[in-house]
mmCIF file of the C-alpha atoms, coordinates in Angstrom:
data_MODEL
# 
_entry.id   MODEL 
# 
loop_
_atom_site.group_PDB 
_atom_site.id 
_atom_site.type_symbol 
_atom_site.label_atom_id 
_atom_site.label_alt_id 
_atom_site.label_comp_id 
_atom_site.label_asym_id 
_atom_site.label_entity_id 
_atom_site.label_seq_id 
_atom_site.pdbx_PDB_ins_code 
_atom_site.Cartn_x 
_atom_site.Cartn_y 
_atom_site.Cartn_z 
_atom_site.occupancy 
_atom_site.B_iso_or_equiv 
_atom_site.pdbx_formal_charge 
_atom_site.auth_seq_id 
_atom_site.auth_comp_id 
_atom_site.auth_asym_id 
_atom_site.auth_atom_id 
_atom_site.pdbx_PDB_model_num 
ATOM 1   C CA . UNK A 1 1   ? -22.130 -4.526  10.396  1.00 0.00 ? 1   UNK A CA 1 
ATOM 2   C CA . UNK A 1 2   ? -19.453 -7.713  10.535  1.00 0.00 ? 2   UNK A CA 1 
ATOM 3   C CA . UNK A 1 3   ? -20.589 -10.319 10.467  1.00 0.00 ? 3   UNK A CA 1 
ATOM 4   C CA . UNK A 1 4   ? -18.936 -12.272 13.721  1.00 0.00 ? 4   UNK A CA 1 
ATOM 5   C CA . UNK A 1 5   ? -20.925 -13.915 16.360  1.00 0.00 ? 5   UNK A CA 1 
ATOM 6   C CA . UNK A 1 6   ? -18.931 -11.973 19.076  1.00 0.00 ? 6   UNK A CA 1 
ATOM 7   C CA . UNK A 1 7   ? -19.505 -8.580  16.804  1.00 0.00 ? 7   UNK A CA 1 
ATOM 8   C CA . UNK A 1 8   ? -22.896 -7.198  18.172  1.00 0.00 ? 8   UNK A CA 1 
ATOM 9   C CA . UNK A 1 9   ? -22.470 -3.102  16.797  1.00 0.00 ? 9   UNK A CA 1 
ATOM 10  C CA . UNK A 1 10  ? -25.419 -2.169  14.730  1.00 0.00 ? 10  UNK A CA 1 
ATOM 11  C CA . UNK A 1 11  ? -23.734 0.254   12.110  1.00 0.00 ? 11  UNK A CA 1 
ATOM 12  C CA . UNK A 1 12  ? -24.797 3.972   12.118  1.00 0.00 ? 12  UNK A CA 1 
ATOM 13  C CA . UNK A 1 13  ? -23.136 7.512   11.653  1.00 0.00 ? 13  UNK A CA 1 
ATOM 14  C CA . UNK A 1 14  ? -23.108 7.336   15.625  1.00 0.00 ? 14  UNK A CA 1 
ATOM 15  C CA . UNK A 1 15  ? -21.457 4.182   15.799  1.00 0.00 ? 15  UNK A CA 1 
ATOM 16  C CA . UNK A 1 16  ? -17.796 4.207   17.689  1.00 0.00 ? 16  UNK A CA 1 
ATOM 17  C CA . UNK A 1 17  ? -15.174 2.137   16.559  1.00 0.00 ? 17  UNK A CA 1 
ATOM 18  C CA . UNK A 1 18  ? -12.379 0.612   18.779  1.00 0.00 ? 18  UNK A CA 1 
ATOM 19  C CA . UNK A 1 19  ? -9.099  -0.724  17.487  1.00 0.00 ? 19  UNK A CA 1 
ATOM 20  C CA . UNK A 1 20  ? -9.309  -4.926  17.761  1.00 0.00 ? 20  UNK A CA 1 
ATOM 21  C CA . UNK A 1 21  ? -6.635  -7.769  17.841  1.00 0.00 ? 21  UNK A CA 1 
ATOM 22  C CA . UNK A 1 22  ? -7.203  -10.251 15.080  1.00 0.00 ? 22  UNK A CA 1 
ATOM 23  C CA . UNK A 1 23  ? -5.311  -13.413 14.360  1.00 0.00 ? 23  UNK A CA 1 
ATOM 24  C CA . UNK A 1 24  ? -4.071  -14.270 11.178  1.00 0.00 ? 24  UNK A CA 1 
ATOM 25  C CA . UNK A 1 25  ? -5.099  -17.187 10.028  1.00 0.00 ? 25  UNK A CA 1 
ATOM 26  C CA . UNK A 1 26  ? -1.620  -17.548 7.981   1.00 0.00 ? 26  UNK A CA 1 
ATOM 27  C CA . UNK A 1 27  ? 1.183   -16.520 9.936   1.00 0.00 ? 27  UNK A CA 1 
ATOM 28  C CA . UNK A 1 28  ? -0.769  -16.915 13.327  1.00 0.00 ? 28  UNK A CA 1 
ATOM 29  C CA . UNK A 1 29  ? 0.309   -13.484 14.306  1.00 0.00 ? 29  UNK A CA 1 
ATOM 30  C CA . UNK A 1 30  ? -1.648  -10.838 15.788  1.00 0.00 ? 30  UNK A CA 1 
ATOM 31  C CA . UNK A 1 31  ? -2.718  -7.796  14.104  1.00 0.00 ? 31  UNK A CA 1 
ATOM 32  C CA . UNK A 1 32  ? -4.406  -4.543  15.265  1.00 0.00 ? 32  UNK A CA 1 
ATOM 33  C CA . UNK A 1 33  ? -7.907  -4.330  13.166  1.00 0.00 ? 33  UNK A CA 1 
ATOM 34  C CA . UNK A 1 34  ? -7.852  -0.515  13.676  1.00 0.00 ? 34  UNK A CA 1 
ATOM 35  C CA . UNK A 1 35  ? -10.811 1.930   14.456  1.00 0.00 ? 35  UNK A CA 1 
ATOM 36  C CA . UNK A 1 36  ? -9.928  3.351   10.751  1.00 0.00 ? 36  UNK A CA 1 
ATOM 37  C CA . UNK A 1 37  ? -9.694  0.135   9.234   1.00 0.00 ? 37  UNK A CA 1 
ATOM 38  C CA . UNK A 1 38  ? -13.223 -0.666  10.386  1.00 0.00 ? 38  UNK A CA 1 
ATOM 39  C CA . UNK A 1 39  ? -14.930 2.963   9.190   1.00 0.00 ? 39  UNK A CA 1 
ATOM 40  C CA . UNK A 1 40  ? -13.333 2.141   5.881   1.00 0.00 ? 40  UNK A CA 1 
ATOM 41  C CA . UNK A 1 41  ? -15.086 -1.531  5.963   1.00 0.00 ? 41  UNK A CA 1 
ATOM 42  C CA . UNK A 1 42  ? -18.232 -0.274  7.263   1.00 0.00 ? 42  UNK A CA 1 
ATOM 43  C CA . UNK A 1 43  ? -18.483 2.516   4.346   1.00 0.00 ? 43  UNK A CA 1 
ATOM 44  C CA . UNK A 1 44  ? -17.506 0.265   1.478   1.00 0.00 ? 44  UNK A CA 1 
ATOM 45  C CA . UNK A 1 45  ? -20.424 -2.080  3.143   1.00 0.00 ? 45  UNK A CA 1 
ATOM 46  C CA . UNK A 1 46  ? -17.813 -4.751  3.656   1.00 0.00 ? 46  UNK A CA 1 
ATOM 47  C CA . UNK A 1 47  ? -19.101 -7.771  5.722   1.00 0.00 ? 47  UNK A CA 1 
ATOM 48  C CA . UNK A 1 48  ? -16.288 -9.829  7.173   1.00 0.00 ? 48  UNK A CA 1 
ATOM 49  C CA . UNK A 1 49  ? -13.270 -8.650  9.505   1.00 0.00 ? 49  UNK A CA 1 
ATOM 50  C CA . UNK A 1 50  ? -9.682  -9.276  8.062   1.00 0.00 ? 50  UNK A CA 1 
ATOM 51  C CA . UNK A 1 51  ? -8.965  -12.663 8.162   1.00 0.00 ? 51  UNK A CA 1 
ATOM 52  C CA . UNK A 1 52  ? -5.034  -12.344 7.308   1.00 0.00 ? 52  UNK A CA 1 
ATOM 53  C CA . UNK A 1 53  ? -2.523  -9.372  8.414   1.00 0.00 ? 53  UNK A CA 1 
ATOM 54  C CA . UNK A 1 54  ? -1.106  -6.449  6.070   1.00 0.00 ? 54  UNK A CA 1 
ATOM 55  C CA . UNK A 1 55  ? 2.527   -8.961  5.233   1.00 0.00 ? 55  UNK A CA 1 
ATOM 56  C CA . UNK A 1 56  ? 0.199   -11.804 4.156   1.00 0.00 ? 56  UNK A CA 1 
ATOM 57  C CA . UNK A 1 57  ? -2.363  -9.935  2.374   1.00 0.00 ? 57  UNK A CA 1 
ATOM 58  C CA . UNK A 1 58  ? 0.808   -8.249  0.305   1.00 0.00 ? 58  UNK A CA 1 
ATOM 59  C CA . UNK A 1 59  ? 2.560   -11.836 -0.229  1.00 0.00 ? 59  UNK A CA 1 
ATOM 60  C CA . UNK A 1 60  ? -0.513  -13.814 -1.313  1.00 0.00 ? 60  UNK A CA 1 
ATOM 61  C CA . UNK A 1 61  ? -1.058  -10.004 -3.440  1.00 0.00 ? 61  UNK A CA 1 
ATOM 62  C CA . UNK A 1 62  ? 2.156   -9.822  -4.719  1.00 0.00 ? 62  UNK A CA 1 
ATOM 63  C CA . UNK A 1 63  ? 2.583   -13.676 -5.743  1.00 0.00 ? 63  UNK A CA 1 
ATOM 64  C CA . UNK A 1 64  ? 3.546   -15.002 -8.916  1.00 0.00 ? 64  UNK A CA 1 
ATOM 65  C CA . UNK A 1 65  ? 4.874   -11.160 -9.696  1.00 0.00 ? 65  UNK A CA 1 
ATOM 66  C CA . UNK A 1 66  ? 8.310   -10.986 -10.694 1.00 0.00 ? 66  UNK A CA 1 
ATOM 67  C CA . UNK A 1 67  ? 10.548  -7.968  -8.458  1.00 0.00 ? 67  UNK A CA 1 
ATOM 68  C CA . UNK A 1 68  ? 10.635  -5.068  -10.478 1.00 0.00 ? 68  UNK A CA 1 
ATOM 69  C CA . UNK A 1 69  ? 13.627  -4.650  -11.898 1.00 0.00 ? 69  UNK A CA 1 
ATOM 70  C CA . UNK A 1 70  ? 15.831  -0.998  -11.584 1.00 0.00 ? 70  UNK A CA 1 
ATOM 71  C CA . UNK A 1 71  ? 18.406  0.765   -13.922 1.00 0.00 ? 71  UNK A CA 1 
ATOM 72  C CA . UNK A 1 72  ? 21.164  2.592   -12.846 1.00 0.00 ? 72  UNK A CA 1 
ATOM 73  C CA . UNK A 1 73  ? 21.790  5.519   -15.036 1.00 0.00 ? 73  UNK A CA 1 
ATOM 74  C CA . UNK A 1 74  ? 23.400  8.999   -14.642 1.00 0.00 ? 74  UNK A CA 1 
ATOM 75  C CA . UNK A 1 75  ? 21.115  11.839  -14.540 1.00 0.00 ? 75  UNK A CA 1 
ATOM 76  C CA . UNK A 1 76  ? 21.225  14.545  -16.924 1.00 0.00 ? 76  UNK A CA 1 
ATOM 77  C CA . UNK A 1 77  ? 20.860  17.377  -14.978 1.00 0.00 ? 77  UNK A CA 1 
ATOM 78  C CA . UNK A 1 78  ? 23.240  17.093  -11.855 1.00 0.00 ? 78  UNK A CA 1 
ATOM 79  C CA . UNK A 1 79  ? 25.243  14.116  -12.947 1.00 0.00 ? 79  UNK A CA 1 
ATOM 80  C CA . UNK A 1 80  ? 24.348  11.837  -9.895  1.00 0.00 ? 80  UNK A CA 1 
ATOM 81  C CA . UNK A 1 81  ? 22.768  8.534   -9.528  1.00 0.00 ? 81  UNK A CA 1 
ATOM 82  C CA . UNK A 1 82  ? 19.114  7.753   -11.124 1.00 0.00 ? 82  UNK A CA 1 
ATOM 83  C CA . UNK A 1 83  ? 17.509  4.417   -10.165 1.00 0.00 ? 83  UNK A CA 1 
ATOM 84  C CA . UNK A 1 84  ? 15.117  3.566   -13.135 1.00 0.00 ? 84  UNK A CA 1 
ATOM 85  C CA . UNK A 1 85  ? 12.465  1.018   -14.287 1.00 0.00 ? 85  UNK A CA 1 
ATOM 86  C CA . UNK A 1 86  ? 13.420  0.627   -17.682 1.00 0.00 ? 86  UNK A CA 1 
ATOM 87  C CA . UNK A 1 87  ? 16.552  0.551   -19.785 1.00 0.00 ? 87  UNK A CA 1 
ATOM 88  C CA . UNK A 1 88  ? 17.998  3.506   -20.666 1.00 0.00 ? 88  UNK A CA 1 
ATOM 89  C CA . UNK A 1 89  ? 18.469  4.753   -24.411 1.00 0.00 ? 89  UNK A CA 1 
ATOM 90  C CA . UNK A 1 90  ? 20.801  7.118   -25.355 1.00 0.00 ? 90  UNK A CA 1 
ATOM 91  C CA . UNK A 1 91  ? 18.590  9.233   -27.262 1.00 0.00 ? 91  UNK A CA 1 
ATOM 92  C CA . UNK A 1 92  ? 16.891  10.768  -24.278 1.00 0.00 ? 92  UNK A CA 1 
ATOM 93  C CA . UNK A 1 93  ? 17.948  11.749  -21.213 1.00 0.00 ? 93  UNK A CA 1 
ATOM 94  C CA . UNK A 1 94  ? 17.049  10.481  -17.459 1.00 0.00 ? 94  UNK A CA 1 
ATOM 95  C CA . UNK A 1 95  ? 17.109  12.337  -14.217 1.00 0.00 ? 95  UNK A CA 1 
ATOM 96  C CA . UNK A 1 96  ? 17.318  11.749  -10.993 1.00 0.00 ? 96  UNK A CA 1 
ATOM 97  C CA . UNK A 1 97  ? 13.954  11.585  -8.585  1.00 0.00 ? 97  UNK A CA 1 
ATOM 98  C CA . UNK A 1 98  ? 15.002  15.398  -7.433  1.00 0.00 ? 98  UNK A CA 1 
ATOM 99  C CA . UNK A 1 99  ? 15.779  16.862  -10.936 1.00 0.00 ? 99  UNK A CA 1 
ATOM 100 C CA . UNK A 1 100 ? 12.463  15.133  -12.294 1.00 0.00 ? 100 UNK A CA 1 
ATOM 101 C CA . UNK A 1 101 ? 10.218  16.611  -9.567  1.00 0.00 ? 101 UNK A CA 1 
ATOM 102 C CA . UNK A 1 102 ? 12.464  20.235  -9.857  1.00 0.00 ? 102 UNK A CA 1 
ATOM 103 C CA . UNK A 1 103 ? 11.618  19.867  -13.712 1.00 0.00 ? 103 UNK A CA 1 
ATOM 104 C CA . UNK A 1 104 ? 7.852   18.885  -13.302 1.00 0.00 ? 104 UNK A CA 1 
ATOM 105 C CA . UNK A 1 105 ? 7.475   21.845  -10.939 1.00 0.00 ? 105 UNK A CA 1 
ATOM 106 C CA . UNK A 1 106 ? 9.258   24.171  -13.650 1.00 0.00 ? 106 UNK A CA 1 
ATOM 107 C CA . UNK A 1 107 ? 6.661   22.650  -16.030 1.00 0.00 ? 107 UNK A CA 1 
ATOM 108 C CA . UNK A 1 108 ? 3.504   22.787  -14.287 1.00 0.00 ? 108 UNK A CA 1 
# 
């Protein structure tokens, strides 16, 4: 299953999976390698534990990306705030996360 000298389970459907406390060799925090975590690893056929926690998976992920940038603009339908990810034109109008899901349900 892992490959780990103190990881001795031999994967099968009947296999039982126990959360486990890793640590990450960037932070040097603990993590909990849940019983979840390691179905999912064992059914993608993955080999090796997690070597880093969630936070440093997502930073070393999420480097070199610039923050997404937001918009304010006024929504069309009830006239309150709508937080965007592009710039607004005046030739179309923007709504709000609840007036856009209200609409889509309408629609659909």
């Amino acid at each position: 299953m892992f490959q780990d000298e103190n990881y001795a389970a031999v994967e099968n459907e009947n296999t039982e999976y126990v959360d486990e406390t890793l640590v990450c060799k960037d932070c040097g925090n603990e993590f909990v390698f849940t019983a979840g975590e390691q179905r999912f690893y064992a059914e993608k056929g993955f080999l090796n534990k997690p070597k880093a926690c969630k936070a440093c998976r997502d930073a070393k992920k999420n480097a070199g990306k610039a923050p997404r940038e937001y918009f304010t603009a006024v929504c069309a339908d009830c006239g309150g705030e709508a937080k965007i990810t592009f710039q607004p034109s005046n030739d179309r109008p923007v709504y709000c996360s609840a007036c856009f899901e209200n609409r889509k349900k309408a629609q659909g």
